[in-house]
Each structure stands twice: as structure tokens, then as C-alpha cells.
C-alpha positions as a Markdown table, in Angstrom:
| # | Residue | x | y | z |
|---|---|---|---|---|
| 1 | Unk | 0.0 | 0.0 | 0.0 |
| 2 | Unk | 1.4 | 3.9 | -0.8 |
| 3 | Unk | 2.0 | 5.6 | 2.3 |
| 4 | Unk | -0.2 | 8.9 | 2.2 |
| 5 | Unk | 0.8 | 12.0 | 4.1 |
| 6 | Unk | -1.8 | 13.3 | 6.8 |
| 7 | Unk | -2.4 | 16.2 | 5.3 |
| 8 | Unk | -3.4 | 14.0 | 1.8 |
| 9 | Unk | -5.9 | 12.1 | 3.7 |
| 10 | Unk | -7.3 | 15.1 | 5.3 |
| 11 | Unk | -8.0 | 16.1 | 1.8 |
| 12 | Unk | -5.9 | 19.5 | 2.2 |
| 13 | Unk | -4.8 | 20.2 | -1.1 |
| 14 | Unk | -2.6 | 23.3 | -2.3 |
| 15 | Unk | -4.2 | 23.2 | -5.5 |
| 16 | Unk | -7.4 | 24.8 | -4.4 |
| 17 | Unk | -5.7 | 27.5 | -2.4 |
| 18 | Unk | -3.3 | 28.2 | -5.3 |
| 19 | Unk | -5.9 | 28.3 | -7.6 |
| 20 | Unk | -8.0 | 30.7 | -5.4 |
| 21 | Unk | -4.6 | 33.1 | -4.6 |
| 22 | Unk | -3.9 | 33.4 | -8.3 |
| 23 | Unk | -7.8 | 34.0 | -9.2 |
| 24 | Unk | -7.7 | 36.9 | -6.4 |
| 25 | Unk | -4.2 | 38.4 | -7.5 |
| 26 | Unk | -5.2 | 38.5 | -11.3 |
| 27 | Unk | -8.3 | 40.5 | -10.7 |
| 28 | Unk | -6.2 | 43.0 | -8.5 |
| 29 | Unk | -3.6 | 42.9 | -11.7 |
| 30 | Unk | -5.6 | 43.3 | -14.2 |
| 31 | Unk | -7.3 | 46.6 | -12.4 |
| 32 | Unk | -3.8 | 48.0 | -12.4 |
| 33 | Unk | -3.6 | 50.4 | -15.0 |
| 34 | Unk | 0.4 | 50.5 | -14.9 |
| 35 | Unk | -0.2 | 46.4 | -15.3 |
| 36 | Unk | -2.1 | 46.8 | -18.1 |
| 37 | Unk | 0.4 | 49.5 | -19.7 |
| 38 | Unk | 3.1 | 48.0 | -19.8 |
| 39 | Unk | 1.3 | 44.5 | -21.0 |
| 40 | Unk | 0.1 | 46.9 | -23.8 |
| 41 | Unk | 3.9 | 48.0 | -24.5 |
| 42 | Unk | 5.1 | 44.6 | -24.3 |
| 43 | Unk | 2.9 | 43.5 | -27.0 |
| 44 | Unk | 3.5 | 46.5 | -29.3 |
| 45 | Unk | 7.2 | 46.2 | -28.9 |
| 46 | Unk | 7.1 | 42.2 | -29.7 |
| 47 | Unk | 5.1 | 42.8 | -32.2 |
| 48 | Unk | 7.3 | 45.1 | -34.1 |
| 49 | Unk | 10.4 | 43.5 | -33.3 |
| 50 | Unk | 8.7 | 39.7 | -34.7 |
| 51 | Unk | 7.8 | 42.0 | -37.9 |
| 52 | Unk | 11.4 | 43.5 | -38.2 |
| 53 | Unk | 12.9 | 39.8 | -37.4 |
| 54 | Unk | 10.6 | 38.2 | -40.0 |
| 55 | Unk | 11.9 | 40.8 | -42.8 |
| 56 | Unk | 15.5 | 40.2 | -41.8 |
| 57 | Unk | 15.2 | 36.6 | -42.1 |
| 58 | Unk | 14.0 | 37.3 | -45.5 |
| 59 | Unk | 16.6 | 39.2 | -46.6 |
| 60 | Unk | 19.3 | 37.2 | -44.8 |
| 61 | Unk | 18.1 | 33.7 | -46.5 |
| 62 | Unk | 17.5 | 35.7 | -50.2 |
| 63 | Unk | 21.4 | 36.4 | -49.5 |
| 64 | Unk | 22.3 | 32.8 | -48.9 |
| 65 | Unk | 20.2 | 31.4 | -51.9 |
| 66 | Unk | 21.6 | 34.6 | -54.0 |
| 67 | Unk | 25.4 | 33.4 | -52.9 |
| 68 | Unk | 24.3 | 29.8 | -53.6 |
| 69 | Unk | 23.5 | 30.8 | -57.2 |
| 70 | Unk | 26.6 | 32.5 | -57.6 |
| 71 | Unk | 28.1 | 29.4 | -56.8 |
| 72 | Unk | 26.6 | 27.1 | -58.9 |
| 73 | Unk | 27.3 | 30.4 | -61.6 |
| 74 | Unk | 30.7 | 30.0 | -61.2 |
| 75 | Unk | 31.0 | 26.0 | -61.7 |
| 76 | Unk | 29.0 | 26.4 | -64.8 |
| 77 | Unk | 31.4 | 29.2 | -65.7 |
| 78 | Unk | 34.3 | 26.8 | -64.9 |
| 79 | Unk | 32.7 | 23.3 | -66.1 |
| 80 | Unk | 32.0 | 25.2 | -69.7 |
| 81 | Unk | 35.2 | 26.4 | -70.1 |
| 82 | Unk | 37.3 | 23.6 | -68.8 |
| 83 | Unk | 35.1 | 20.6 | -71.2 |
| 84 | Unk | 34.4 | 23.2 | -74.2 |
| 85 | Unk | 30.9 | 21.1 | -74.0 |
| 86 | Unk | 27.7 | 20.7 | -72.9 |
| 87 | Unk | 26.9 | 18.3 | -70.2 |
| 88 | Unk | 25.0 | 16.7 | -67.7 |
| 89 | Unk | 26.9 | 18.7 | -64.9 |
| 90 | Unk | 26.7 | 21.8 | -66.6 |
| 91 | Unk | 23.0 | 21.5 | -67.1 |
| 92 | Unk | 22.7 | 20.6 | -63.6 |
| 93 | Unk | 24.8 | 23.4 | -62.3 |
| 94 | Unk | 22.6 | 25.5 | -64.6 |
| 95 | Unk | 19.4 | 24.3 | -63.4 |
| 96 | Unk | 20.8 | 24.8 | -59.9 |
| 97 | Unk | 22.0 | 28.2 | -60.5 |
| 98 | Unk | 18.3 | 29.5 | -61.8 |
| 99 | Unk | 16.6 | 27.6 | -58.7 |
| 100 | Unk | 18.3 | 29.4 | -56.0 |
| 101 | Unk | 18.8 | 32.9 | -57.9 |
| 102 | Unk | 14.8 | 32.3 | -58.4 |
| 103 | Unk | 14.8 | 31.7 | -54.1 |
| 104 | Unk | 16.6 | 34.4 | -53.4 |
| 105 | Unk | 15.1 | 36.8 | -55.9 |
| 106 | Unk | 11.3 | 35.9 | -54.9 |
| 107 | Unk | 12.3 | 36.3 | -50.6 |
| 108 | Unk | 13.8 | 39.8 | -51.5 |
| 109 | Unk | 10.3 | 40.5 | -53.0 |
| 110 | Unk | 8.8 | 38.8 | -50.1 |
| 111 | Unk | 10.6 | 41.0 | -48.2 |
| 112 | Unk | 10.0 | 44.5 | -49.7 |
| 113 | Unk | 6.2 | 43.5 | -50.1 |
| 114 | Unk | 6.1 | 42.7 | -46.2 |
| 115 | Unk | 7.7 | 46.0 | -45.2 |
């Protein structure tokens, strides 16, 4: 059998008495008007700084995939010049090259749309 404290079999649980402490002390918060101000501030400020955050992850990711097609640009550039032919890695670094400029192209837009 589980050994039970006396209080537990008294039924005294801290449960009730926290519920009814934090029921009392949110109805003296939320008549606070300094309470309520600066929950009001808070959510401006969080809101403006998630807006500002999402743009710069737009513009910071539109970098990468821009640098990524540079990349793929360049062994194109070097995979043409080096065969003097057309081939399977050059269409590939091609098709590569127009995929992420097209990423990074399209969150830029994203990203001037949003602001």
C-alpha cells in the first residue's frame, strides 16, 4: 500500500488554495492600469520587433540562396570552359543556378512586399 501523508488524507490540497490566490491576485492585476500599460507596451514592442525579425530573415536567407547561385554560376562558368561542351553537370549546375537565384530573388520580393 502507498504511504499517504496526513495532510493528503485530510483532503488539504494546495491546489485549491493556489488556484483561489492566483484567481484573487489576477483581478487585482488586471485593475492596475500600470499592469495593463506596460502589458500593452510589451505587445506593441514584440510585435514590431517579430515583424522586423521576419523581414531580416527574408533578406538574410534571399542572401544565402543569392550566394548559392553564384556558386553554382561560377562551376557552370568553370565546367563550360574547362570541357568546351555541354553536359550533364553543366545542365545541372545551370538548373541549380536558376533555382536558388529564383529563391533568393522571390524572398527579397517577399521582403520588400512585407515592409
Amino acid at each position: 500500500m502507498v504511504e499517504m501523508s496526513s495532510s493528503r488524507r485530510r483532503g488539504f490540497r494546495w491546489g485549491w488554495w493556489g488556484a483561489a490566490a492566483t484567481h484573487v491576485g489576477s483581478n487585482m492585476v488586471r485593475k492596475n492600469r500600470t499592469v495593463n500599460a506596460l502589458a500593452s507596451a510589451a505587445q506593441v514592442a514584440l510585435r514590431s520587433v517579430s515583424k522586423v525579425g521576419h523581414l531580416l530573415w527574408l533578406e538574410v536567407t534571399g542572401l544565402f540562396f543569392v550566394a548559392f547561385a553564384a556558386i553554382g554560376g561560377l562551376a557552370a562558368w568553370h565546367d563550360y570552359y574547362k570541357h568546351k561542351m555541354l553536359s550533364v553537370r553543366l545542365g545541372a549546375a545551370i538548373c541549380f543556378m536558376v533555382v536558388f537565384a529564383w529563391f533568393g530573388l522571390s524572398s527579397f520580393w517577399r521582403a520588400r512586399s512585407k515592409a
